[in-house]
Structures are given as C-alpha cells and as structure tokens.
Phi, psi and omega in degrees: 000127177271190179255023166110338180254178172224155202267058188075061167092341216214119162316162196221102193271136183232112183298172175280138198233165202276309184212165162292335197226352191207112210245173218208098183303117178253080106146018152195178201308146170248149147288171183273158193290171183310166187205138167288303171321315188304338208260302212258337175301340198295135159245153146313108163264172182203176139081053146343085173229126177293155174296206167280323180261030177027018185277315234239157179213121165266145164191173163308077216231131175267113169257155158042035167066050151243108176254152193200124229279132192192148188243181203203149147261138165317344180260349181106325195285134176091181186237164191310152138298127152272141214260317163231161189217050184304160163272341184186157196083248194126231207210122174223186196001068182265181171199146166321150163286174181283334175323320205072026197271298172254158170246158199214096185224158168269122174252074210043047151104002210234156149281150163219160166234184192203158171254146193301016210204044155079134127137233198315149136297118174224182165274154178299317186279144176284348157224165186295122200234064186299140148213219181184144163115359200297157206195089185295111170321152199307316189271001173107322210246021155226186169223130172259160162191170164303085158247122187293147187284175177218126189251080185237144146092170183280332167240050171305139173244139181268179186056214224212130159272179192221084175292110173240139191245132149297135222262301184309307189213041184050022179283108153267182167186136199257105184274356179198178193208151184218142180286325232239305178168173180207151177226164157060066175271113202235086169346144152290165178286330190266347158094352182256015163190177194226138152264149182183154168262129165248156172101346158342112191200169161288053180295117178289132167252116189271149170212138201227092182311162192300342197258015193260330211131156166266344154287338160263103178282124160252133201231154190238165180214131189253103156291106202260098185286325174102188214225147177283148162198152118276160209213084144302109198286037186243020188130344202275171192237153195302137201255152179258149186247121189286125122295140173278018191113254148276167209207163167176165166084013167339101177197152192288142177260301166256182172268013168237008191205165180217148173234160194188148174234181184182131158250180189290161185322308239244006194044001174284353193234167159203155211233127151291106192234146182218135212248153152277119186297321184312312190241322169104323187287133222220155179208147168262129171227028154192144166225165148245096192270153200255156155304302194233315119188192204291128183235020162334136140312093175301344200216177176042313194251302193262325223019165212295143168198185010279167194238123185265187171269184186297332218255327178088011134348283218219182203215116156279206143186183164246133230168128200236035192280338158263084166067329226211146181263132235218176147264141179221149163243156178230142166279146178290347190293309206230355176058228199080210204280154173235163179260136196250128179306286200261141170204153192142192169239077180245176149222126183274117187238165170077009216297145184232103193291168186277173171302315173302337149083025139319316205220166196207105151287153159165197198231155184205183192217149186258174173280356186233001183224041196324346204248313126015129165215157165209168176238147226235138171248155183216105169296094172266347186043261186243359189209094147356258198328311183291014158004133147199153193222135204228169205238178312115296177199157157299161172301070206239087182090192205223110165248107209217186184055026197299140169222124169317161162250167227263120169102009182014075172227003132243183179236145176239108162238180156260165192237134129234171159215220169286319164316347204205113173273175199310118184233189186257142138222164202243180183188124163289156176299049185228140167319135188077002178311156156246120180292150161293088203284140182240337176252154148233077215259031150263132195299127190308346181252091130265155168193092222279340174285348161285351173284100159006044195297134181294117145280117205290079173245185191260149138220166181287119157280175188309348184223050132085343167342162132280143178252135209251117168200175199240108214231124163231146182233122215281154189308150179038025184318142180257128189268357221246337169279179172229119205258149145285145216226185189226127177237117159250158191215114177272223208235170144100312193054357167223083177222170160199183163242154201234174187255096172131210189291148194263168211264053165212107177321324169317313191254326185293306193314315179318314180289342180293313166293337150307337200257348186294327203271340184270327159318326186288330200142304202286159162252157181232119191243127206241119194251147180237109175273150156015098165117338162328160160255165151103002144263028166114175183262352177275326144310336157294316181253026177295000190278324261270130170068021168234359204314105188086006174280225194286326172286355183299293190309334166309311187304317191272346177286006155289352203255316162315293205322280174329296216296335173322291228284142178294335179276331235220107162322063199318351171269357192239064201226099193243140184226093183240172165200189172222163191061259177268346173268009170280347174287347222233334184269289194334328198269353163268347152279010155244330173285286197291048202303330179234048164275317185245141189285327156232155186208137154234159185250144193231090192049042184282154164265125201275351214185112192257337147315311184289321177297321192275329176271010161300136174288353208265284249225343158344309182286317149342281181308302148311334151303319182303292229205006169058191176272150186286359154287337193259267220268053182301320152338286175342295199279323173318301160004290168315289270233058172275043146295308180294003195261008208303308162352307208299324198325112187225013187187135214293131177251119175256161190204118197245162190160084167331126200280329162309338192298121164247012171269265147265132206303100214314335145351291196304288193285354156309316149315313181284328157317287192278013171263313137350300195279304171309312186249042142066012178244026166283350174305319191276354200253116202235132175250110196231108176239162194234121197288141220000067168259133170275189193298337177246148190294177155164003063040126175280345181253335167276321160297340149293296172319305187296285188317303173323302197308305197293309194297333170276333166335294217266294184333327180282344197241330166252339189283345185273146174306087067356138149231046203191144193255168192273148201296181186236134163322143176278152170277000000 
C-alpha cells in the first residue's frame, strides 16, 4: 500500500509485516532482520561531477569515513566503477582532466590520477609531492595548490609557497610566497589570475585543568583568519583586498572583480561586497538588517555565499527578509535592490546557476511537507524580476543539491526518502522529466521493507507553540500494550529532520539506528525545536537570548508528548543526542530528573561560558546569546553542568578525543563534577581515541551504537517501574 505520495514516480510497495520486534515471512522468503553492522554497511556518496562529455558522472561514496572514487554512466545503465579502492582515508577534491580521459583527486596529501574507464591509481608527480589546497584551473589543464615550507638550515623560508603546475608535464612556478600561510585558492574565470587568504592560521591554545591531572595537556584551536589578495599570475604582485572584517563566500564575478560577504560585530546586519583586483578597493552593494541576527544556514544545508553568475551579470544570494529562506538576485554593476525569486512559506536552498547564467537551480521544501524537498528551476533570462519557476518532480523524499551538466540540459542531485538513505540521480531540466537513479548505497541483504516511515506531528512547547517533530512507530505494534519509547534531539541547533533518511551522512547514521531501535520494539519521537531550519526564520532565531531556555524546553517536552500516547510505557522512556542535542538532554535530565529513566549525551556541551571561551565557537555563540559578561543570566541557563546534583537516572556520555566542535574537555569535566556530587554511580563514560565529533569510523560506530542498545535496553526494555537501588555514599 503507498502513502498517498510518490517516491521519484514509482511507489515503493511495502509488504506486510508480522511485529514490531519479531518479524515473520507471510507467503515468501524474508532477510534477517536489521544488524547494526548492516547498518554502519550504508554508504554516502558526495562531491557529484559531470565529465566533460556529459556521458559520465563521478563522485565519492563514503562507507565508515573510508572514501573511495567511483563513476556512473549518466543514463543509469550499469552499476558505478570504483575507480580507487584505498583501506582507509581516501580520496577529496576530486576533478576531471580536460580531456576526460582522467580523474585527478587528492590523497594523503598528494595529487593522483586514476582513468576514467578503470584502472591503476597513481600520484600525478613521477615523485611524491606534498602539498594541500589544489584547486584545478577553468580549462583543466594546470593546478594551483599550497606547499608549506620546512623550516631547516640558516636560509630555511617559514610559511606557505602559492604553487602553480601544468598538469602535462609538471613545469611549475611559484607565484607567491606568505611567512605565515596561505587557503582558499580561488581562479579567475579567465585563468590569469588567483584569489586566497594569506596569513591565516591555526593558534594552539594548550590548558590542563587542576581536575584532569597536570600530565594531560588539552588544546583547544583559535582561527586567526589572515587578509584577502588578488594576484596576476603574469608578474604582478598580490593586491591586498580591504576587508571590513570578517568574511566569507569568497568568487571572482569577472576576470576584474571579486565578490564576497560579511557581518557586523554585532551579527544583525549583512553585507554583499564586491572588490577591485586591481586596486584592492571594496564597496558593499547590499546590506540586510536582522532584528535579531543573520541566521542563513552557512554550511551542510544551505551553503556558503554569495553566488555570482557565469556571465558576471548578476549576484545571487539567500536571504530571510520576509520571513523565509527565499533566493534573491542582484546586478554586479550596480547592486542595490534585489529581486526575490522564490516565495511562500518555504525554504529555498542550494542555488546552482546554469552555464549559460539563464536559469538557477536549487532545492526547497513546501509549507505543507516540511520534511520534504525538490528541485526547483527559477528561468531568469534578462531580467530577474520577471522570474518564473518550475518544479522538477512533487515533493517526493528529500532532493537537494542540483549540479548542471556542461550545454546545462541536465542535473544531477541527491535523493533520500524512508526507504533509501542518500543516493545520486541525474534528471533532465524540464518539467515531467523522469529520473534516473545512478547509486544504490544500501547493502544488497538490507530489506527496506522493514524501515519505519515517520509520521509528521505537533505538541505545545512551553508558551503554547506548536512544536513540529516526527513519530515513528513499529510495524504492527500491539496498541493494546504499553512500549518503550525514545526522543532523540538532534545537533547543530541550525539543523532538522527530514521525512525519511536525513541528507547529511553525519546525521543520516543516526536514522539508521533509529530504524534498528524501532525493529527492537521502540517508539520514537524526533522533535524539531526551536532554533530548528526549515520552518521560517522566526522559528530559527526563536533561540535569541534563550539558548537552554524555551528550545531546550521544546526538546524535552517530547517526552510529556511520548507519555500521551496510550501505547508507550511513561516509565520507559529514554532520552539522547549529540552535540548541542546532548546539551539539551543533560539539561533534561537535570531540570526533568525524573521524566526520562535514561539518557545519553554523544559530545554535548555541558557550560556555554565554557564554549563560548573556546576560541573556535565564540561567534555562534555570541550571536546567539551576547557575551557571558553582557548576559550573565543567560548563560547560567546554558549550564547544566551546574544542575548536576539534580541528577537521579543512569547517564552514558560517549565523546571522540578528537573532537573539535565540541571539546573533548567538556565531558571531562562533566565526569568530574559528577564525581564531586556524589553521582557517580548513574554515569557511565566512554571515550573514543582520536574520533572526531560525528562518529563515523567502523569499529567506533559499532562500539558506540552496540554500546547505547544494551544501555537502553537495561533501563527500558523490562515494565519496572522502579530503578535499581543507587549505591549508599
């Protein structure tokens, strides 16, 4: 039976299943039921590039953070080649020869290439060449990249050369030279010049606190961003570009100008800016004032901008000035007022202009499917305002991310739905087009008809809101009984869930075990609060001066939610997340000690003073919530480290030594405050030796995932209704 919608045209028929926990073949053969291996087996593709000769599609596909290079034919026929077949790392920024013959990707530090048609993998250079940053030029045929200096012998040079090499026969040259370092190497269109920040760095800060020991040094890291240049690679010397201050979305408008943004100290307003290469000299040709402050998704979801066109016309950008993340265009001459594309109450992401700089792709969400995304064409021709924009296909699954192909008469994006975590298809541009699926990235004994579809509902936050979140509930579940049940909160605080596998390998693992947890039995509820994306901007910047406040209370008031439902057991009730949503279960497990019988936190911040003085995260934060000197209220709030005392049902707290989103710190501390107030008994600890903040490792994601299912399992699956006694002190 489908569910009234359709899945890229074509239902997705779902046999009948027997239980919730013990599933049952009804008149042919079943696979075995889920495996968490099975589970950790999925893989992500990424990084999507048409060849030259629009037959072919390249890309990435990540199993267990192991990447490995792999092509498609464009039609769908056949299954991908791997191109490379490394054991561990992998393969980033890769690009085509101009030829199409080869591919050209970075490898442990090195260029290599491999031919598109299969076979050996080698470094490009006849000797091994470290560097970092390559960045192929518009016609294919040179690379600029970064080689950092060695600083030996008495006339040793410090800092970073600015390499640029031919691809035919290695002749290179070194067009600049910075003491300190140099990123963000970006071409002109015309190939005769370069843009990059030099001076950039890394500052370490090491602190070995009194409660860890004076033998564990912990280091924390301050980004120093460095100074703008343009550069003509015929002799000319690097022009410095003033920046107003901080910066970003760095791209050549022309082979004479550059555009770039930025906002104020104060995050309310933001700025288009656009520079002369020549001169160095900058003029802002848009601004925007926030109430409260500019809050585009910069990264993962919306991505970084502004975007000009091919043509150097015009400047695309994003933009929440009616409520809604909305596509707007601007002229590069002269900037000023824009014409806003997209309207409604959607959000519109991603935009990708076509070559011809006619047409603008990109991806959105309806107002009535929130979980939902398609892609969207917005026709601008000579004129912005008279816009007009088709759909692609209905709002079917989560489609995001459109990339043209070369004569822009297809796209290649990505697709999930409940069914399927994230694969590639291509589609022509036209309405009614049909797509083409080119990955399958689910393991062939995988057997999807057993996978959960989310039901989208509402409950009242704390001042009477609607709260938006996604209840799953296992097949044939006996209603009649009463079940353990789960509320996860995810990360990121400018994140969401979507209906079905979410589009970020980071965040997708997560859904997979939710679908493991729902074969087990549980119900599951994914709430997306306050401060959430993909419902408008006053819900996003509903956090502003509350940051542990009313979205905290949105999270946890899934649980009140949970205890409604007649099927779900209010004693069993387990509650976890990562990141900020581990800031958000701590804090429900100290305001609410005893709503939920357990909980883990997966790299949560425990002390948003303490977060805010990492150096790495200051600005988040300070947008949010000002400085803990200007808003000391505020930030107490923030601290459910100081709640711990409250603490009364058993906590696991898992958190990668590596982690530089949040600091591995954080939970050391929250261990030994623990410790102090007599809670150590409910606190079970686990750290994972160099894991970064999202797990993603195969031996750590088993250990962790194995680890949280006997967790929950100890404390929710049996009807108790009463916890096992806490040691006497």
């Amino acid at each position: 039976m489908c569910r009234g919608k359709h899945v890229l045209g074509a239902c997705v028929a779902l046999a009948a299943l027997a239980g919730a926990s013990d599933f049952e073949a009804q008149g042919e053969s079943r696979k075995p039921a889920l495996t968490i291996e099975q589970l950790i087996e999925i893989k992500h593709p990424s990084d999507p590039l048409w060849s030259p000769d629009n037959k072919h599609v390249a890309f990435v596909w990540d199993r267990a953070d192991i990447k490995n290079l792999y092509v498609a034919s464009a039609d769908g026929s056949g299954a991908p080649v791997a191109l490379t077949s490394f054991p561990e790392g992998g393969v980033a920024d890769a690009f085509w020869s101009a030829d199409g013959e080869s591919l050209y990707f970075v490898h442990e530090g090195d260029l290599w290439k491999v031919p598109s048609a299969g076979g050996q993998a080698k470094p490009a250079w006849s000797k091994p060449d470290q560097g970092s940053g390559f960045v192929p030029s518009p016609d294919g045929k040179r690379v600029a990249f970064v080689r950092g200096n060695r600083a030996e012998g008495q006339n040793a040079r410090h800092g970073s050369d600015l390499i640029v090499r031919w691809l035919s026969d290695g002749a290179e040259s070194t067009v600049t030279h910075d003491d300190v370092g140099i990123r963000g190497i970006v071409w002109s269109p015309d190939g005769n010049s370069v843009a990059y920040t030099a001076g950039s760095k890394i500052v370490h800060h090491d602190e070995s606190p009194a409660y860890s020991g004076a033998k564990i040094i912990y280091r924390v890291s301050e980004y120093v961003p460095g100074q703008m240049y343009a550069l003509k690679l015929d002799g000319g010397k690097p022009v410095p570009i003033h920046t107003p201050g901080e910066y970003g979305g760095l791209a050549w408008i022309d082979a004479k100008s550059l555009v770039f943004d930025g906002e104020s100290k104060d995050f309310k307003k933001y700025f288009i800016y656009i520079a002369d290469a020549a001169t160095g000299s900058v003029k802002t040709v848009h601004e925007v004032d926030e109430e409260k402050f500019w809050s585009i998704p910069d990264w993962g979801e919306a991505g970084a901008q502004p975007w000009p066109s091919p043509n150097g016309k015009w400047i695309a950008f994003l933009s929440d000035q009616d409520g809604w993340d909305h596509l707007y265009v601007i002229p590069s001459t002269t900037g000023g007022n824009a014409s806003q594309i997209t309207r409604g109450k959607f959000e519109a992401w991603r935009p990708a202009w076509s070559h011809d700089s006619t047409r603008i792709a990109f991806d959105a969400n309806t107002e009535d499917h929130p979980g939902d995304r398609r892609i969207g064409i917005a026709t601008i021709g000579d004129d912005p305002a008279q816009a007009k924009i088709a759909y692609l296909q209905e709002a079917a699954g989560t489609n995001i991310e459109p990339h043209w192909s070369d004569g822009d008469a297809r796209l290649v994006y990505q697709h999930t739905d409940t069914h399927n975590s994230a694969d590639l298809y291509t589609v022509a541009a036209r309405e009614g087009a049909e797509p083409v699926r080119l990955t399958d990235s689910m393991p062939a004994d995988i057997d999807r008809t057993r996978f959960v579809e989310p039901q989208f509902v509402h409950y009242p936050g704390p001042d009477g809101q609607q709260v938006p979140a996604w209840l799953f509930v296992p097949k044939k579940l006996d209603r009649s009984k009463k079940h353990p049940a789960i509320l996860w909160i995810h990360g990121d605080g400018v994140n969401q869930n979507y209906d079905g596998w979410h589009v970020q390998r980071n965040y997708a693992v997560y859904y997979s075990i939710h679908q493991y947890f729902l074969e087990k039995g549980y119900v599951v509820l994914a709430p997306d609060y306050r401060g959430s994306i993909g419902y408008g901007r006053d819900w996003r910047t509903g956090v502003y001066m509350d940051v542990g406040g009313k979205d905290a209370k949105d999270a946890w008031m899934g649980g009140n939610y949970l205890k409604s439902l007649p099927y779900v057991d209010a004693n069993r009730i387990g509650v976890w997340g990562l990141s900020y949503g581990g800031f958000f279960t701590l804090i429900a497990m100290t305001d609410q000690p005893t709503l939920f019988r357990a909980g883990v936190v997966v790299a949560g911040v425990v002390d948003y003073v303490m977060y805010y003085s990492d150096p790495y995260h200051g600005d988040w934060t300070a947008s949010r919530i000002g400085t803990p000197e200007e808003h000391p209220d505020v930030y107490a709030k923030a601290s459910p480290i100081s709640h711990i005392d409250r603490l009364e049902r058993p906590l696991l707290v898992l958190h990668g030594t590596a982690d530089v989103n949040v600091p591995f710190l954080e939970s050391v501390w929250l261990i030994d405050e623990a410790l102090k107030k007599r809670k150590g008994d409910l606190v079970s600890f686990m750290m994972y030796p160099g894991e970064f903040h999202y797990f993603s490792r195969e031996h750590v994601l088993g250990d962790a995932w194995h680890r949280v299912e006997e967790f929950f399992d100890t404390f929710l699956r049996a009807p108790a209704t009463t916890l096992p006694a806490r040691k006497a002190h």
